[in-house]
C-alpha positions in Angstrom: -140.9 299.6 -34.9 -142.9 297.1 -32.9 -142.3 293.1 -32.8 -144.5 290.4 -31.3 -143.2 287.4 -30.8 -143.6 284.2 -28.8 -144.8 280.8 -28.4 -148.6 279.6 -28.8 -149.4 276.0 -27.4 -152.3 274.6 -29.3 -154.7 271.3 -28.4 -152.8 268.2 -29.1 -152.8 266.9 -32.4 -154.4 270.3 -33.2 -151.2 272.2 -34.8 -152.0 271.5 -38.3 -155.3 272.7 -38.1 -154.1 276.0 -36.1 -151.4 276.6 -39.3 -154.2 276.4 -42.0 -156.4 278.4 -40.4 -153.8 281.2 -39.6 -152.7 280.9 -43.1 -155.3 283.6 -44.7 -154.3 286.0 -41.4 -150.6 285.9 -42.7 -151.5 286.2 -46.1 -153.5 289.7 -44.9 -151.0 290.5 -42.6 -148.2 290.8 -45.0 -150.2 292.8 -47.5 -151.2 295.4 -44.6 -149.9 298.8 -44.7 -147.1 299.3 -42.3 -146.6 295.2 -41.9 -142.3 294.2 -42.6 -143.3 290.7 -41.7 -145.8 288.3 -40.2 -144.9 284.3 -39.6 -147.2 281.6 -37.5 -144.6 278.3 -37.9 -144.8 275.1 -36.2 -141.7 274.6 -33.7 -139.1 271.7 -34.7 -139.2 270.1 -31.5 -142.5 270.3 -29.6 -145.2 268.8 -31.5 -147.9 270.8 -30.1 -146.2 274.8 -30.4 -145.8 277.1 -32.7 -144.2 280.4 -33.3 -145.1 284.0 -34.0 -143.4 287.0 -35.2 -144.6 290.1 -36.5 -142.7 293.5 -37.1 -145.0 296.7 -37.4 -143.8 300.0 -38.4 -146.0 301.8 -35.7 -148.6 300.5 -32.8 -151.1 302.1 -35.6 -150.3 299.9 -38.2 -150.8 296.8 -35.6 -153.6 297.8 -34.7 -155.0 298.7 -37.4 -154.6 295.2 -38.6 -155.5 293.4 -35.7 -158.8 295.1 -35.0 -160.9 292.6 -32.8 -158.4 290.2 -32.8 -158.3 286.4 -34.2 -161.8 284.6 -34.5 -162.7 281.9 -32.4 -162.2 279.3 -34.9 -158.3 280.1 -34.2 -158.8 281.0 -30.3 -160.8 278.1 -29.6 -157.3 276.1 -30.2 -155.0 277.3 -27.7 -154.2 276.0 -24.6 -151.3 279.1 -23.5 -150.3 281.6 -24.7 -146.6 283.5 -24.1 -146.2 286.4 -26.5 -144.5 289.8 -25.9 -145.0 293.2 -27.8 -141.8 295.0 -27.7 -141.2 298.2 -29.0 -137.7 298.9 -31.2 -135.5 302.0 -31.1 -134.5 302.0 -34.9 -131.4 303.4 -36.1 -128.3 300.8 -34.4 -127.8 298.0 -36.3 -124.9 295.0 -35.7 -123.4 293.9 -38.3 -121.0 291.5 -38.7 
């Protein structure tokens, strides 16, 4: 399984925008074959940041999804950037 997930800081006062036009990518994302889940949120507590997560199945199924990547509509937004692709060694599980 692979996960991406970080923080995206946006232009300020630009988060709202960022959210609406990421909507549609979600929407796609969680329909695509091989996606468990897909989520662009605004943080709590810094008005200007917002949160990814993604789980894949396989690197295929990513990138089959993300082809070119996001447009500049949504690229032309961000400021930085921190997210990670890590890859997940199914099978152990904590439960509680």
């Amino acid at each position: 399984m692979i996960i991406v997930a970080g923080k995206i800081y946006v232009q300020s006062g630009k988060r709202d925008t960022f959210l609406q036009r990421s909507h549609d990518a979600m929407q796609l994302a969680r329909e695509a074959k091989g996606c468990r889940d897909f989520i662009v949120a605004a943080d709590p507590l810094e008005a200007d940041r917002v949160n990814v997560y993604e789980a894949w199945d396989s690197e295929d199924s990513l990138q089959a999804f993300r082809g070119a990547g996001a447009g500049s509509d949504i690229t032309a937004l961000i400021k930085r950037a921190d997210v990670e692709q890590y890859q997940v060694m199914e099978g152990n599980t904590i439960s509680s």
